[in-house]
LODRENVO-188268 format. One record per residue (C-alpha): residue number from 1; residue in three letters; chain; x, y, z. Coordinates in steps of 0.2 Angstrom, whole numbers, always signed. Example, Ala and Ser with C-alpha at 12.3 -4.5 7.8 and 13.67 -1.06 7.14 Angstrom:
2
    n  res  chain     px     py     pz
    1  ALA      A    +62    -22    +39
    2  SER      A    +68     -5    +36
! end
This chain:
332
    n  res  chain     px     py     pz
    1  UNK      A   +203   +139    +37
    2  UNK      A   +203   +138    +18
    3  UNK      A   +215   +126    +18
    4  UNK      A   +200   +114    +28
    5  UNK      A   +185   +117    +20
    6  UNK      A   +178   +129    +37
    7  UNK      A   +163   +136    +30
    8  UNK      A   +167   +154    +37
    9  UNK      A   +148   +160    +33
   10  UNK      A   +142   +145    +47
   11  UNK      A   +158   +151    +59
   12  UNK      A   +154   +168    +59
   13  UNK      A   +135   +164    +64
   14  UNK      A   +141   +155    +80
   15  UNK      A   +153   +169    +83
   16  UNK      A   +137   +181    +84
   17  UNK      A   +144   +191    +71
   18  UNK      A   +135   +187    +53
   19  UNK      A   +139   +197    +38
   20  UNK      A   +126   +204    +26
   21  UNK      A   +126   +192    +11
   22  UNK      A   +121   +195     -6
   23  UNK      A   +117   +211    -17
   24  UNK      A   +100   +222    -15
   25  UNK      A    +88   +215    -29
   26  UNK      A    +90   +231    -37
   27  UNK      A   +110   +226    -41
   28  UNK      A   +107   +211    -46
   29  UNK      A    +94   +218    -60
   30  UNK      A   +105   +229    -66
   31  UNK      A   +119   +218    -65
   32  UNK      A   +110   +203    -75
   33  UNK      A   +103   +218    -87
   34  UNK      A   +120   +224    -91
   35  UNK      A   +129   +207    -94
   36  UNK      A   +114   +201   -106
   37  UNK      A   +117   +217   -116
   38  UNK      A   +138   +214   -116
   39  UNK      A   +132   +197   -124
   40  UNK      A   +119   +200   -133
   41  UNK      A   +118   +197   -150
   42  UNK      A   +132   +186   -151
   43  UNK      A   +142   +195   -142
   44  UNK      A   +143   +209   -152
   45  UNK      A   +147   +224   -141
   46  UNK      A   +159   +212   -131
   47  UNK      A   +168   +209   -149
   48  UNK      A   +168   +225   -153
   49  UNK      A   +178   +231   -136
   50  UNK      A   +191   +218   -137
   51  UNK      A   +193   +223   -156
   52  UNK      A   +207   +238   -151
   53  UNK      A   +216   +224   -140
   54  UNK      A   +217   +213   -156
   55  UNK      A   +202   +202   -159
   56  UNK      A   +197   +199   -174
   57  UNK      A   +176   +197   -174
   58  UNK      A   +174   +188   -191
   59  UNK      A   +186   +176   -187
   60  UNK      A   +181   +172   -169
   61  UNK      A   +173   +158   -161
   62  UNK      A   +161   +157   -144
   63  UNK      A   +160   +143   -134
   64  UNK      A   +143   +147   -124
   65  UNK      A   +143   +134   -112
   66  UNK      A   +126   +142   -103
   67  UNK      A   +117   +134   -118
   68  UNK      A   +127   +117   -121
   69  UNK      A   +126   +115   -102
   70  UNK      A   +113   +125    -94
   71  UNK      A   +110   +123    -76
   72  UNK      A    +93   +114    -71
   73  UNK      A    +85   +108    -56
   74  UNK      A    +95    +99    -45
   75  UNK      A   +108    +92    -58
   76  UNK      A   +116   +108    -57
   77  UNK      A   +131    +99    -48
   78  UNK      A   +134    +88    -63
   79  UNK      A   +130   +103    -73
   80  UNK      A   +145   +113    -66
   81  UNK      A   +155    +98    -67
   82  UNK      A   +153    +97    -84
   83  UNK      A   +155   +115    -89
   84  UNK      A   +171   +112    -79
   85  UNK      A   +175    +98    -91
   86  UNK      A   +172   +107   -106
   87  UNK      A   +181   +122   -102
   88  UNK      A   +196   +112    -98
   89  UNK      A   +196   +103   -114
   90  UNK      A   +194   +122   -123
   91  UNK      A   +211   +127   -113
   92  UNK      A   +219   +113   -120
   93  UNK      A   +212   +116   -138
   94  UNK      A   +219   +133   -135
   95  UNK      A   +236   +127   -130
   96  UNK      A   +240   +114   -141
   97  UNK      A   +235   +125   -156
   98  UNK      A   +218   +117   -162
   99  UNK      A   +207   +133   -157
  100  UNK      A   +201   +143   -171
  101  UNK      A   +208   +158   -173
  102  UNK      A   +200   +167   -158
  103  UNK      A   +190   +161   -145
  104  UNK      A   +177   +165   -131
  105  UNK      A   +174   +155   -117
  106  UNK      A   +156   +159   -109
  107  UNK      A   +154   +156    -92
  108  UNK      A   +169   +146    -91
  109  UNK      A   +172   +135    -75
  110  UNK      A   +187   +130    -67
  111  UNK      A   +191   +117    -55
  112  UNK      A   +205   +127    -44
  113  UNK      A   +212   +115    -27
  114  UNK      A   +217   +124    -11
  115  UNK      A   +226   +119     +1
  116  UNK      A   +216   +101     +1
  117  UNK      A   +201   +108     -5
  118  UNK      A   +192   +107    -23
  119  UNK      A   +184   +124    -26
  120  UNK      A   +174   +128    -42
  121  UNK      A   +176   +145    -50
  122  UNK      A   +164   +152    -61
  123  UNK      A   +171   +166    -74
  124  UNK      A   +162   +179    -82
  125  UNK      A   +173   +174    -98
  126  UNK      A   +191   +166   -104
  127  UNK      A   +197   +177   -121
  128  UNK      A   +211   +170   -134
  129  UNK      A   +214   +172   -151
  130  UNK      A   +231   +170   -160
  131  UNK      A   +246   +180   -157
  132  UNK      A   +239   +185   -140
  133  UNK      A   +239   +177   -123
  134  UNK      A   +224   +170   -113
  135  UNK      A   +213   +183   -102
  136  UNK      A   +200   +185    -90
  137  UNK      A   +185   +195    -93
  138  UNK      A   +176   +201    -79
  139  UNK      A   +161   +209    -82
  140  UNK      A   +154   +222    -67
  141  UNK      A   +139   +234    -65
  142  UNK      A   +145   +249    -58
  143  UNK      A   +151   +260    -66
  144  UNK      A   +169   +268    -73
  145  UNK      A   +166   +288    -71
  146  UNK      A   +176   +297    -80
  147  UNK      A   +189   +284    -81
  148  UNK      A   +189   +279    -64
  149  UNK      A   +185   +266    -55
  150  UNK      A   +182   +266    -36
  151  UNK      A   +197   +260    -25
  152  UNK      A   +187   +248    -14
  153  UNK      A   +180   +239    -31
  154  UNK      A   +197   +238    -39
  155  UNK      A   +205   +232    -21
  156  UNK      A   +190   +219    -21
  157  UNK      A   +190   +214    -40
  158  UNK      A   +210   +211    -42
  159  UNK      A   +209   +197    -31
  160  UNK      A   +195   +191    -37
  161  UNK      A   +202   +189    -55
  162  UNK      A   +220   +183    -48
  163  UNK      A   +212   +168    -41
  164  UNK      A   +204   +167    -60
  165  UNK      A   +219   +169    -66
  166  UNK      A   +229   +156    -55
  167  UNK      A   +216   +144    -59
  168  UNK      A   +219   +144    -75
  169  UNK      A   +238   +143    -75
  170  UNK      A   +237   +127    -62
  171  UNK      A   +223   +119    -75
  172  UNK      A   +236   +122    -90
  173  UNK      A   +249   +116    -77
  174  UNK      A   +242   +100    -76
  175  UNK      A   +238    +99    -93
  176  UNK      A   +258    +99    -96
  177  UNK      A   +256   +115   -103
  178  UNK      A   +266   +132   -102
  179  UNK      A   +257   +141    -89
  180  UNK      A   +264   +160    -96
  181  UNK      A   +250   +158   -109
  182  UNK      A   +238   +165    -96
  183  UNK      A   +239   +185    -96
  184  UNK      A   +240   +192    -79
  185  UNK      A   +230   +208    -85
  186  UNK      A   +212   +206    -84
  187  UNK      A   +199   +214    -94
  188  UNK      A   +186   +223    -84
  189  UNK      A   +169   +228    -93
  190  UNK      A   +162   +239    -85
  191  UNK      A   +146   +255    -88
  192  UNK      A   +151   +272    -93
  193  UNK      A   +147   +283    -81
  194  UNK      A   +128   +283    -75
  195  UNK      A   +121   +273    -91
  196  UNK      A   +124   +256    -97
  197  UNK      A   +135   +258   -110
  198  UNK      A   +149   +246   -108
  199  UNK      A   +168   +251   -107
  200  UNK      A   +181   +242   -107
  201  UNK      A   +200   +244    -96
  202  UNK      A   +213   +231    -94
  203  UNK      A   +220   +228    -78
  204  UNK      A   +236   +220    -71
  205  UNK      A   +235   +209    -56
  206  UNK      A   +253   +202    -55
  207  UNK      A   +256   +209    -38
  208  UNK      A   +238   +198    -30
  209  UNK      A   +243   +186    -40
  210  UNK      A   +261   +184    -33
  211  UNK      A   +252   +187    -14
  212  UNK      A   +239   +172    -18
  213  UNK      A   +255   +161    -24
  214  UNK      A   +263   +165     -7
  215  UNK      A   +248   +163     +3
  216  UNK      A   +247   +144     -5
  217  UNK      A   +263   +141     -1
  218  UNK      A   +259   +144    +17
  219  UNK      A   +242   +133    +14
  220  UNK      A   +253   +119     +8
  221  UNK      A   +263   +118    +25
  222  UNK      A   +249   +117    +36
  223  UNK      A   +252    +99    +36
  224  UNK      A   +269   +102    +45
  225  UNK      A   +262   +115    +54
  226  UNK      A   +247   +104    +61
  227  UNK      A   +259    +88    +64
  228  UNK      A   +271   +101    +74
  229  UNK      A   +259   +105    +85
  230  UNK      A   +252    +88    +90
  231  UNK      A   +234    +86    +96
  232  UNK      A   +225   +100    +97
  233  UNK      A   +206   +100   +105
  234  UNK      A   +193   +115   +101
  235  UNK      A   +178   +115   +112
  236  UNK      A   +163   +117    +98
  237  UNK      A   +149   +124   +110
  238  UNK      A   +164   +140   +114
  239  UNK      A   +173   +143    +94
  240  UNK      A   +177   +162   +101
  241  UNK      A   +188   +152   +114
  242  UNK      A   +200   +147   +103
  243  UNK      A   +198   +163    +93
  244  UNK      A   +206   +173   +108
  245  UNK      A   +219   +164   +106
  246  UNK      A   +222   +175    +91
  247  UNK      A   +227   +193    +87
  248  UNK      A   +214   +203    +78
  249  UNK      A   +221   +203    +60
  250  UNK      A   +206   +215    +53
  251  UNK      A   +208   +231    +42
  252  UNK      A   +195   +239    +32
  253  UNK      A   +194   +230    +15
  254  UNK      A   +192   +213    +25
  255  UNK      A   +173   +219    +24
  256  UNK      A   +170   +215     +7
  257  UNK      A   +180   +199     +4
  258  UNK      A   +177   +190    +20
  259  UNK      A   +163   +182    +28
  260  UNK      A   +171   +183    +48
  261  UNK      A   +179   +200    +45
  262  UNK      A   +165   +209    +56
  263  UNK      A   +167   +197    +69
  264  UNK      A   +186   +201    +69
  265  UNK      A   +181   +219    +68
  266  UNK      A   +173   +218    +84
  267  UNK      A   +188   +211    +92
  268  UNK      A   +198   +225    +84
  269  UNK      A   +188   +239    +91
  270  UNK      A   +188   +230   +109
  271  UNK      A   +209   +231   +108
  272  UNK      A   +210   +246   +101
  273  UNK      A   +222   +240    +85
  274  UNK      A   +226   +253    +73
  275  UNK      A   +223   +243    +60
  276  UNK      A   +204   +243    +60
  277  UNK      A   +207   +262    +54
  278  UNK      A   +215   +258    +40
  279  UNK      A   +234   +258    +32
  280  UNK      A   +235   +278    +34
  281  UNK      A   +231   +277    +53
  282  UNK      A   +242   +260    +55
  283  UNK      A   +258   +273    +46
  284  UNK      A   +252   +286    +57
  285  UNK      A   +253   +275    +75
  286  UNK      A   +267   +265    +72
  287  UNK      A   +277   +261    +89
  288  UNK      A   +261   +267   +101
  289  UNK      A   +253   +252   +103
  290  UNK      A   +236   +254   +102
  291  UNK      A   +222   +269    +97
  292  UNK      A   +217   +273   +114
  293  UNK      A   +236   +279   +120
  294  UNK      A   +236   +289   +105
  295  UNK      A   +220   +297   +107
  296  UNK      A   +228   +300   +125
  297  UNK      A   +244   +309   +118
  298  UNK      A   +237   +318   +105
  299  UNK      A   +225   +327   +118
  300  UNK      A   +236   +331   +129
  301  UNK      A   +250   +335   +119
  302  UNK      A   +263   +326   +132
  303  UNK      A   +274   +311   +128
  304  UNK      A   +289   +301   +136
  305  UNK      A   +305   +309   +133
  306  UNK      A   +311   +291   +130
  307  UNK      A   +300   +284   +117
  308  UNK      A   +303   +288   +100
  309  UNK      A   +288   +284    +92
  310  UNK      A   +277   +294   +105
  311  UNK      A   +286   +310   +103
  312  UNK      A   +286   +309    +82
  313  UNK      A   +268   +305    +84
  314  UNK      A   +264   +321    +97
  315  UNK      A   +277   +331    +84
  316  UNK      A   +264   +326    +73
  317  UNK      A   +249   +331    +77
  318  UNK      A   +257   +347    +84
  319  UNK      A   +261   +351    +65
  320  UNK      A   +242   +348    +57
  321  UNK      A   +236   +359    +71
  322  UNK      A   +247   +372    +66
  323  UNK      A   +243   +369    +48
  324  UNK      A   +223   +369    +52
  325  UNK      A   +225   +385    +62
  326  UNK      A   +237   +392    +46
  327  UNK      A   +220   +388    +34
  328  UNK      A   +206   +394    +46
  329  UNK      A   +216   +409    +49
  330  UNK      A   +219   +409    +67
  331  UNK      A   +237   +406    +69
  332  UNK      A   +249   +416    +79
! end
């Protein structure tokens, strides 16, 4: 579907199954808020955290592309086009060797083709500067506690930056240039704690990054697939039709990176797939089919002598009762 330019966010309102979009207004305050202080001044405090990683911020150079280009009106197409246009032409300063010495891309926009379809990326910000490699920045309001970052926000925010990252290794690409120069570990600013203060963590996201190259791949043979298959007819007035064709493909972090993922939910629950629960349940049910025979075995305790799977899974639960009953006490 990305591959064809399907606006999902239209497919899942035919589908009855609309997600949510867009942050309360009270995130998006505190989201705007906190990147207007990481760039403020100059972008002093963002310096200042990629000082330790090797910037240098008397010798560094930003290229704020909100005031060279800023968005008006309804030239904000041509706008964006622009900004992409300038940023491309800073990757190439950058790769040929006739950037300063460090240098800061705000805002920079990439042009990044799928399949057959030109998407345009917007990044918090591109970082250089000599002896180092080129890096994302990503800049995020919630907060690092104690170190930590939640594991839905990091599950979220490594694909987000590995298609950043991709997009500018194809634009170097295609600039005939080596596209190693782009890091694959990002920098995440993020606040400390409960305040504002910024922090700052890199973060490696070769592994979405080799995923997203793969899925491509499979994107770039959906010509072959297509002509394969021959003439295929979808009846618009009925798109679940052709959906139930399909099996449900849902698991729990398809909520906050896809726009059809509650619909596919929907068919998840109706079927009963494991998935839906997540990777531990998935581990847990493996061989049984779907959640409503295990719910049925681990009741009752009783399993088919011949299936594998069935008696390791009653084993199983047979073991975490006899744990439980060990810590409340009540075992024989």
């Amino acid at each position: 579907m990305d591959a064809a330019g399907i606006d999902k966010v239209a497919l899942a309102r035919r589908l009855g199954a609309e997600s949510p979009r867009g942050q309360s207004p009270f995130a998006i305050s505190r989201g705007d808020q906190f990147e207007k202080r990481v760039k403020r001044d100059e972008f002093l405090e963002l310096f200042a955290l990629l000082r330790p990683f090797g910037l240098d911020p008397i010798t560094v150079e930003a290229l704020e592309l909100p005031d060279i280009i800023p968005l008006e009106g309804s030239a904000i197409d041509q706008s964006l086009t622009e900004r992409a246009a300038a940023t491309r032409e800073a990757l190439r300063s950058i790769a040929d060797g006739t950037a300063p010495p460090g240098l800061v891309i705000d805002k920079a926009t990439l042009v990044w083709r799928i399949g057959e379809v030109d998407v345009r990326l917007e990044t918090d910000a591109i970082a250089w500067w000599v002896g180092g490699l080129l890096r994302v920045v990503e800049i995020k309001s919630y907060p690092i506690e104690w170190g930590q970052l939640a594991a839905d926000k990091v599950s979220a925010l490594s694909w987000q930056t590995a298609v950043y990252v991709a997009a500018v290794q194809d634009t170097l690409r295609d600039l005939g240039f080596d596209p190693a120069l782009v890091s694959t570990e990002i920098f995440l600013v993020c606040p400390q704690n409960t305040g504002l203060r910024p922090t700052i963590v890199a973060h490696d996201v070769a592994p979405q990054l080799r995923l997203l190259r793969r899925y491509e791949l499979r994107e770039d043979s959906l010509v072959h697939i297509a002509s394969a298959a021959g003439h295929v007819s979808l009846d618009t007035e009925h798109p679940a039709d052709a959906f139930a064709r399909l099996a449900p493909s849902y698991q729990p972090n398809c909520l906050s990176t896809c726009d059809l993922a509650r619909y596919c939910r929907q068919r998840a629950q109706r079927v009963g797939e494991p998935r839906q629960l997540g990777s531990e349940v998935v581990q847990l049910t493996i061989g049984l089919g779907d959640l409503a025979r295990a719910f049925a075995m681990g009741s009752s305790g009783i399993a088919d002598r011949d299936d594998d799977a069935a008696r390791h899974f009653v084993g199983l639960i047979e073991h975490l009762r006899q744990i439980e009953a060990t810590m409340n006490g009540s075992a024989p």
